[in-house]
N, C-alpha and C positions, 0 to 999 in steps of 0.2 A: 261768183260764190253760189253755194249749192243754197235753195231754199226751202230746203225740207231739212236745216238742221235747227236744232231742239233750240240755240240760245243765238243772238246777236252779239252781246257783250258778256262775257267772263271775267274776273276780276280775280285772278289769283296770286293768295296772299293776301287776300279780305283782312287777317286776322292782326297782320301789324298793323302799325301806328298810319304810315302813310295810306295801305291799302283802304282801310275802315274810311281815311278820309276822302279814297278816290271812288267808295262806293257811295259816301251820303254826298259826295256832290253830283252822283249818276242819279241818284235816287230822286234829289230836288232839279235835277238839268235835262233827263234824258226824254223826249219825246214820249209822249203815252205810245203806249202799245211796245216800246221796245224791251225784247224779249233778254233779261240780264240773272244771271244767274252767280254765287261767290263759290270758291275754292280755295281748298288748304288742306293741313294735314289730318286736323280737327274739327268734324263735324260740330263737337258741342261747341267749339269756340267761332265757327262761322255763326252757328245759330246767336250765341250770346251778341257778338258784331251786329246779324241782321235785327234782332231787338231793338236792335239801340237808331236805327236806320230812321228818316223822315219817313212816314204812312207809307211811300210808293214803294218800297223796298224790304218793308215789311214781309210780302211772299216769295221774295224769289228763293227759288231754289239751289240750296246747298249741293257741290259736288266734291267730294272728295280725292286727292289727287296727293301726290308727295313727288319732292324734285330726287329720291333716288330708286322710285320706280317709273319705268320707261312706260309699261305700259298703261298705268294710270292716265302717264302727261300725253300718250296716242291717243289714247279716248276721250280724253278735255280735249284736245284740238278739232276732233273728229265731230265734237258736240257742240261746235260755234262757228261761227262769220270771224268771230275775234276774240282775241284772250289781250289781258294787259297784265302784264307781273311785275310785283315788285318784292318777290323774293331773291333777295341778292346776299350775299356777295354771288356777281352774275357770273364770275367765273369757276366759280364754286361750285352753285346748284342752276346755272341759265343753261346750259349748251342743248341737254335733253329736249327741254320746251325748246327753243327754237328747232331745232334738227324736228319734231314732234308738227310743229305749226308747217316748216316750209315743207314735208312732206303729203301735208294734208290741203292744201291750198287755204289755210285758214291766217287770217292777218295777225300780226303780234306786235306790239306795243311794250317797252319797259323802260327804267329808267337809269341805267347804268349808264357810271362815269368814266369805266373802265375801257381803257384803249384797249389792252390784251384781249380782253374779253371779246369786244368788237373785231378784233381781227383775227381770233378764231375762228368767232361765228360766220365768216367768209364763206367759210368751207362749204357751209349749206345755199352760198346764193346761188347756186345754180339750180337744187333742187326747187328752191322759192320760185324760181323766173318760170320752171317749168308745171309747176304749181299754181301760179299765179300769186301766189304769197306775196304779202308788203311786210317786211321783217323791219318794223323800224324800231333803231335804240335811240336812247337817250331824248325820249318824250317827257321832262321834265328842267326845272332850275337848267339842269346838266339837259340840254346845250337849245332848246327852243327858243331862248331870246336871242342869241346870238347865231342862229342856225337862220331862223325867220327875218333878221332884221337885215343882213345882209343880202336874203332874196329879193327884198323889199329896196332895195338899196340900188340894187342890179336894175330890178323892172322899172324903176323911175329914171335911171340915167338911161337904159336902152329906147324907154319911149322918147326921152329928149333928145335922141340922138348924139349922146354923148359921148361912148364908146366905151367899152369895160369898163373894171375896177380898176384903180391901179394901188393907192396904198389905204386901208382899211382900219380904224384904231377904236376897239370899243373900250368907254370908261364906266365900269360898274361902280355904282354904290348900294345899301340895302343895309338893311335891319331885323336881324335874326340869323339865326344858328343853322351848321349840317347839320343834317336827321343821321340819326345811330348806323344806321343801314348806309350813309354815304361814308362815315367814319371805317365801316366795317370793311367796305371795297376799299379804302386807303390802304388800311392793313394786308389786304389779299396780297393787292399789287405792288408795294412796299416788301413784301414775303418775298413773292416772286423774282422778283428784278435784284434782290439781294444774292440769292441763290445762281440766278441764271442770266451771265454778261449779255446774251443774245436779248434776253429781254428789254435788258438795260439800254442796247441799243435801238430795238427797235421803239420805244415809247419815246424815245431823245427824237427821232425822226420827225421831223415835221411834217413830213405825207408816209406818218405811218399807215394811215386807213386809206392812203389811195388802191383806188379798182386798179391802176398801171401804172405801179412805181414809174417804168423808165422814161412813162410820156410823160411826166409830170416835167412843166418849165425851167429851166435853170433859173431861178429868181431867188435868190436869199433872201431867209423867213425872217422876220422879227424875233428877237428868244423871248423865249417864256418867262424868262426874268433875271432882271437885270438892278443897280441901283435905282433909288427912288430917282424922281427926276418933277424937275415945275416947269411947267406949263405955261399956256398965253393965262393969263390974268392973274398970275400968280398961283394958279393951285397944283398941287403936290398929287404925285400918283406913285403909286408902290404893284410889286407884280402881285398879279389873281391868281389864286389857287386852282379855278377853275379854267384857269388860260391852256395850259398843258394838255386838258381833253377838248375844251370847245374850237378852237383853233384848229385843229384836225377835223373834229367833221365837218365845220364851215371851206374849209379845203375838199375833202371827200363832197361833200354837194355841188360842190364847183366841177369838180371833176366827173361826176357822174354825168355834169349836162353837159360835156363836152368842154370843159374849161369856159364857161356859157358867161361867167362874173367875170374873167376875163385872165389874161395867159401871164399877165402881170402881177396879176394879185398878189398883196403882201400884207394880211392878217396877224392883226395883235391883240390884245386885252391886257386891261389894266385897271385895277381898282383907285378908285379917287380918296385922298387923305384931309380933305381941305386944303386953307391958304392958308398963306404967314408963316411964321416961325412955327407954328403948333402944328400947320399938316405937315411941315417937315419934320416935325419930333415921332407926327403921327403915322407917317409912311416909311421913318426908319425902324420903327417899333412892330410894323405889319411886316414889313421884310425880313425882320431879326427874328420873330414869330413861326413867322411859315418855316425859315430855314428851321428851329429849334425842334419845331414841330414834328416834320419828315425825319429828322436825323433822330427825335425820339421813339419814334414809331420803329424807325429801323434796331434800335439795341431792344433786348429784351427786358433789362432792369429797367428803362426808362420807360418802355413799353407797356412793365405792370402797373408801374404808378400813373399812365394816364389815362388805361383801362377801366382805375377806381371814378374817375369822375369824369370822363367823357359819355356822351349818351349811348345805352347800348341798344344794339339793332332790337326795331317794333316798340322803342318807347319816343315820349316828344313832349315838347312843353305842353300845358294847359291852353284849352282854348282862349285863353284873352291875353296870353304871351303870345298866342299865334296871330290874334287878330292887330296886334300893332305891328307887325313885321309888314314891310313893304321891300320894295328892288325897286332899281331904275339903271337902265344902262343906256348911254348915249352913244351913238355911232358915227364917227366922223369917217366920210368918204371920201377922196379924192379921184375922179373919172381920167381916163387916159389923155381926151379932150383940156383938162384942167378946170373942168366947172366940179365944183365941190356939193357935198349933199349933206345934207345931218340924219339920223334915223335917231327916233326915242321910243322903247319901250319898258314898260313901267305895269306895276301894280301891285293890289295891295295884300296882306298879309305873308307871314313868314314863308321867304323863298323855299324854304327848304322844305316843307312841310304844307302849309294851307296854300300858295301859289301852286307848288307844285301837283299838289292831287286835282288843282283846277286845270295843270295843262295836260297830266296826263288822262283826265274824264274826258275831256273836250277831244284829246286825239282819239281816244275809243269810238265817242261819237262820228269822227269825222268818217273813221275806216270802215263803222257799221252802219251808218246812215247818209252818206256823201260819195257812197261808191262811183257812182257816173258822173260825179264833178272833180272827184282826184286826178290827178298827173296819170297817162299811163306809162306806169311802171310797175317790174315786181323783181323780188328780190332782198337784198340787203341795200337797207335805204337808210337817209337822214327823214326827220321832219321835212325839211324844205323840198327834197325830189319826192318824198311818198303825200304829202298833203297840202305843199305849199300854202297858197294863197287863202284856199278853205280853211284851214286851220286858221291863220289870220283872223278871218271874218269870225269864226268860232269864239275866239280867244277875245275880240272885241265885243263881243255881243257877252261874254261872262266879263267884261268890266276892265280888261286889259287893255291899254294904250299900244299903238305901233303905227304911229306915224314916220314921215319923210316928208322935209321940207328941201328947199335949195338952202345951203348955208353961205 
């Protein structure tokens, strides 16, 4: 990276809900001296954001930028080490700033959940690689515990000599809501894929974001969801909403290291309903949900009425709705060997919103301050190939769990 540019971290999209929260935890996290600056459409609305900021964050400086002028989002890239957006829907207004970032060898960070949108964005990894670029998406909720927990999953069976992965099953639980802005990419790609059957196939693909479709293993995937189903001790599990994106990139990282977790691999997710008769009431009721949900999303009548009371993009609950929100997802491993692993990561506040602006500050930090400890690579990356194990440590030291035990 060049060191005569003007900022280290850029945050743009300072002005929504998540952004404001991934700049006041830069502000109380980021090393002194690091040079960070906010962007958006609106100066006075950055400035009103930076007011509102812990003392450190009080001076940085506002840059102005807008996602439908190109050459704005050249000159933000051109003016940092790193930018982090979470202006989305990403297939909407992301393509500019990335294409912008991997021309300029400057790293990018965001938080989209959107498969399309990631495989779009393809098109610029080559300019990234020659850039030096690390284009990593989905640095948030969407998809760093299960992106992380899996590498972590990997380097403890390959130290024990255990041999790949073979079948992988994470059981999420948590407490709190999607933020407006993840509601708002439902709709994008919900649009999409209604209009356009190619799309509809490609998001069905289980290596839709593989770097080489045809090398990818004959191993059938897990589906994305299925009837509830009970478990060893009785507890009940229903399909994750977020299975459908996280599942692919935890594949695309696999594949990026050379299929490195292992040529078998067979990745799932699934959210936990409890035990007894109640998590079965409770995991046909989550199931019956999501389906209701997607199919309302897709008609337009159904579509108005849940526009009225869903949260819209750059709004989120009150600080002390956010602060009882926690996640925990548990990772059950099975090695080719047949010695089994457990992975748990866990922490506190609302996934969608105060967890997530702490993973994606901390991945800011890693790509502008941990450059000669990152993976080398550049490109279109996951978390796991662009930050790995640093992010880890990162993510532990702001209060996150992620351990591996032998189960």
């Amino acid at each position: 990276m060049d060191d005569h540019r003007a900022f280290d971290v850029v945050v743009y999209g300072a002005t929504g809900f998540v952004g404001a929260l991934t700049a006041a935890h830069l502000a109380e996290h980021a090393p002194p001296g690091t040079r960070i600056a906010l962007a958006g459409r609106s100066r006075d609305k950055l400035a009103a954001v930076r007011d509102g900021l812990p003392a450190a964050g009080r001076n940085w400086p506002l840059l102005e930028a807008d996602a439908t002028d190109p050459a704005s989002l050249a000159a933000l890239a051109a003016a940092t080490r790193v930018v982090v957006t979470t202006v989305g829907p990403y297939a909407r207004h992301g393509l500019p700033l990335v294409e912008a970032c991997a021309r300029a060898g400057t790293h990018y960070a965001d938080l989209t959940g959107e498969v399309l949108f990631v495989r779009e964005a393809l098109r610029f990894d080559d300019a990234a690689r020659e850039s030096g670029a690390r284009i990593v998406h989905s640095c948030g909720f969407d998809s760093i515990p299960s992106d992380l927990a899996v590498l972590l999953l990997h380097e403890r069976a390959a130290a024990d000599g255990a041999g790949g992965l073979r079948d992988v099953r994470l059981i999420a639980s948590m407490r709190g809501g999607f933020s407006g802005g993840t509601i708002d990419s439902i709709r994008q790609q919900v649009d999409t894929m209604r209009r356009d059957p190619a799309a509809r196939r490609l998001t069905a693909d289980p290596f839709a974001l593989s770097p080489d479709r045809p090398a990818e293993p004959d191993v059938p995937q897990p589906p994305d969801a299925g009837r509830p189903t009970r478990g060893a001790g009785g507890r009940w599990t229903a399909p994750f909403v977020m299975a459908p994106f996280n599942t692919r990139i935890v594949r695309r990282s696999n594949a990026l290291q050379g299929w490195a977790y292992g040529r078998e691999l067979r990745y799932s997710e699934v959210m936990t309903s409890g035990r007894g008769p109640l998590g079965a009431v409770a995991a046909a009721g989550m199931m019956a949900g999501m389906v209701a949900f997607l199919r309302a999303m897709a008609l337009p009548p159904t579509r108005a009425l849940l526009d009225r009371v869903l949260p819209a993009p750059g709004t989120g609950p009150s600080a002390e709705v956010r602060a009882k929100g926690w996640f925990r997802a548990v990772v059950d491993a099975e090695s080719e060997s047949g010695r089994r692993y457990r992975a748990e990561v866990a922490g506190r506040g609302d996934p969608g919103y105060a967890a997530t602006a702490v993973m994606l500050g901390e991945s800011a930090l890693a790509l502008a301050c941990d450059t000669d400890r990152l993976p080398a690579r550049a490109g279109s990356l996951t978390p796991a190939t662009a930050m790995g194990t640093v992010l880890v440590e990162r993510l532990r030291a702001a209060g996150h769990t992620y351990e591996v035990t032998p189960a």
